[in-house]
GURO-579875 format. One record per residue (C-alpha): residue in three letters; x negated, y, z. Coordinates in steps of 0.02 Angstrom, whole numbers, always signed. Example, Ala and Ser with C-alpha at 12.3 -4.5 7.8 and 13.67 -1.06 7.14 Angstrom:
# residues 2
- Ala / -615 / -225 / +390
- Ser / -684 / -53 / +357
This chain:
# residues 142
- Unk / +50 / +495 / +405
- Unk / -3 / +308 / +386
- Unk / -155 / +221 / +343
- Unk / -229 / +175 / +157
- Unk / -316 / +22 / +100
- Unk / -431 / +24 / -31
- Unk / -512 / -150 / -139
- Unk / -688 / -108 / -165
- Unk / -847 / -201 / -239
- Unk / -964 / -252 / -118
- Unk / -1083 / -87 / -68
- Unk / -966 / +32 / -100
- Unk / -915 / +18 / +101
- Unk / -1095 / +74 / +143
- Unk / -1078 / +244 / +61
- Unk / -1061 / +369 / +156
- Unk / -907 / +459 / +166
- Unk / -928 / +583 / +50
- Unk / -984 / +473 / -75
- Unk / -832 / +360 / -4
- Unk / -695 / +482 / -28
- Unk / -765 / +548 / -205
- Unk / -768 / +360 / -263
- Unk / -591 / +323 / -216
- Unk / -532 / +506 / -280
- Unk / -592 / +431 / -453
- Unk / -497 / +279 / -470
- Unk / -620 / +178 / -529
- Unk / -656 / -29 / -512
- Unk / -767 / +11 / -398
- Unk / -627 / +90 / -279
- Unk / -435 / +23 / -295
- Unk / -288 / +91 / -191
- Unk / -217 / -52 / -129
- Unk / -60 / +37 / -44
- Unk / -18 / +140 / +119
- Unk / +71 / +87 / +273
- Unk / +172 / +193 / +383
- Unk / +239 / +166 / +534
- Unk / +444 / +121 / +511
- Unk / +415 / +114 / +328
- Unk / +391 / -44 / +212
- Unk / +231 / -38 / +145
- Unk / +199 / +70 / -17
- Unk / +108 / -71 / -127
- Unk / +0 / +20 / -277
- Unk / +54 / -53 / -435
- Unk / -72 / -11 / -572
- Unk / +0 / -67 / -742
- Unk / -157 / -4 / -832
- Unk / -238 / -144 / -737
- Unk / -108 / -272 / -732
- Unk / -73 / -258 / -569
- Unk / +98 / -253 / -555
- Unk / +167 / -379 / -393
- Unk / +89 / -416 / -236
- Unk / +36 / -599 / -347
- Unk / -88 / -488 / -430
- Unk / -150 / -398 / -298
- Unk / -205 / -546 / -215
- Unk / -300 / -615 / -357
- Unk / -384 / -465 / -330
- Unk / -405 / -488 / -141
- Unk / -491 / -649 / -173
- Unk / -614 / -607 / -294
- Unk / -799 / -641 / -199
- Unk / -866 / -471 / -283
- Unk / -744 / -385 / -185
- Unk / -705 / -317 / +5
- Unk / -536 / -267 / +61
- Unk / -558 / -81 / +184
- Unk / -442 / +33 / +259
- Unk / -492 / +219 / +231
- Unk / -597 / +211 / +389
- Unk / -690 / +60 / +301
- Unk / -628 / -55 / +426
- Unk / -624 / -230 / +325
- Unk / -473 / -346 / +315
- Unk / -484 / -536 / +260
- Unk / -350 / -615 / +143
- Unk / -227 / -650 / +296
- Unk / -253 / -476 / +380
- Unk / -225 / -374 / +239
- Unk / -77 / -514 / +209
- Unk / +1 / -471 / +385
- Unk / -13 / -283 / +348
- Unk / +91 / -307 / +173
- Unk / +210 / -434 / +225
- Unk / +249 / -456 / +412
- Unk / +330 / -282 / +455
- Unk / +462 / -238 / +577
- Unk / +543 / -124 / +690
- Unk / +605 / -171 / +845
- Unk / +748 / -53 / +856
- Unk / +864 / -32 / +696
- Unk / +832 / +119 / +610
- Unk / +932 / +273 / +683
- Unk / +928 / +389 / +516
- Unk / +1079 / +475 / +453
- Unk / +1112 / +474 / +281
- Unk / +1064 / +636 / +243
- Unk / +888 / +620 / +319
- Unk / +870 / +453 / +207
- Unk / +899 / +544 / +61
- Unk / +775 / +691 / +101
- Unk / +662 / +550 / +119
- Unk / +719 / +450 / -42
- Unk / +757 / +328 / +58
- Unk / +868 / +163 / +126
- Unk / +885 / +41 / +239
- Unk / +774 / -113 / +240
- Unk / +724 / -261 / +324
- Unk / +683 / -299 / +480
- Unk / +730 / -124 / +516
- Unk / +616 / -20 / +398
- Unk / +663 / +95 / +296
- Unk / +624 / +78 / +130
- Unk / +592 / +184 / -36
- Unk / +742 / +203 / -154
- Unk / +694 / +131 / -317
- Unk / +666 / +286 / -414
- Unk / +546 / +311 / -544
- Unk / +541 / +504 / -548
- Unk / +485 / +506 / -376
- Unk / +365 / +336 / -381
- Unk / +442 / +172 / -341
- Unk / +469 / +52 / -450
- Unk / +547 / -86 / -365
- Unk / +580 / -180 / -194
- Unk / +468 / -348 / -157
- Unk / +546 / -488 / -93
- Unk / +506 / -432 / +72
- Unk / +444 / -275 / +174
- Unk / +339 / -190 / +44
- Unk / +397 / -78 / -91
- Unk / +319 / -46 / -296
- Unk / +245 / +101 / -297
- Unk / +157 / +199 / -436
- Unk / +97 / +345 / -313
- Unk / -78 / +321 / -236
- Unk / -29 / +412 / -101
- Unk / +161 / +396 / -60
């Protein structure tokens, strides 16, 4: 479990939640995953090459763009340096206690701060490792 944030253009937050949830189910402008974030877990930054969003550089151009709002998925908004906080100042307190074997069930490793982290693998969605506590991924929903 973990919580998803969403880009949207301004009125798209004042749907209601059906409309909501059908809007962000068609991945459209008007509705971008930003990424999920899961407790113990760096978080799971949408790249969306098609886009050319690739890095958490061009996600924020896109968080700073005046036509758009930045919501989790209970349309909760987040300025530039909350969403910021979300994406890039994560930690545990205590180190991570998982055996190998769980890691890999998890297509996992260790990293930073105490997260775990997702194994760059294509196959099963990431792409890469930022430079700090969020991860590349091409899921929506990993």
């Amino acid at each position: 479990m973990g919580t998803n944030y969403y880009s949207v253009r301004h009125g798209v937050e004042e749907l209601d939640s059906d409309a909501f949830w059908a809007l962000r189910d068609e991945d459209s402008d008007d509705c971008l995953h930003i990424g999920k974030s899961s407790l113990g877990w760096c978080f799971s930054l949408h790249v969306i090459p098609e886009r050319g969003i690739n890095t958490l550089t061009d996600w924020i151009h896109v968080f700073i763009d005046p036509e758009r709002l930045i919501v989790d998925e209970y349309r909760c908004s987040f300025d530039l340096m909350k969403i910021m906080r979300v994406i890039t100042a994560r930690a545990r307190q205590d180190p991570c206690t998982w055996d190998q074997e769980r890691l890999d069930r998890n297509y996992a490793e260790p990293g930073p701060n105490n997260l775990v982290r997702h194994r760059i693998d294509p196959e099963n969605g990431c792409v890469g490792h930022g430079e700090g506590t969020w991860d590349y991924i091409t899921g929506r929903y990993s």
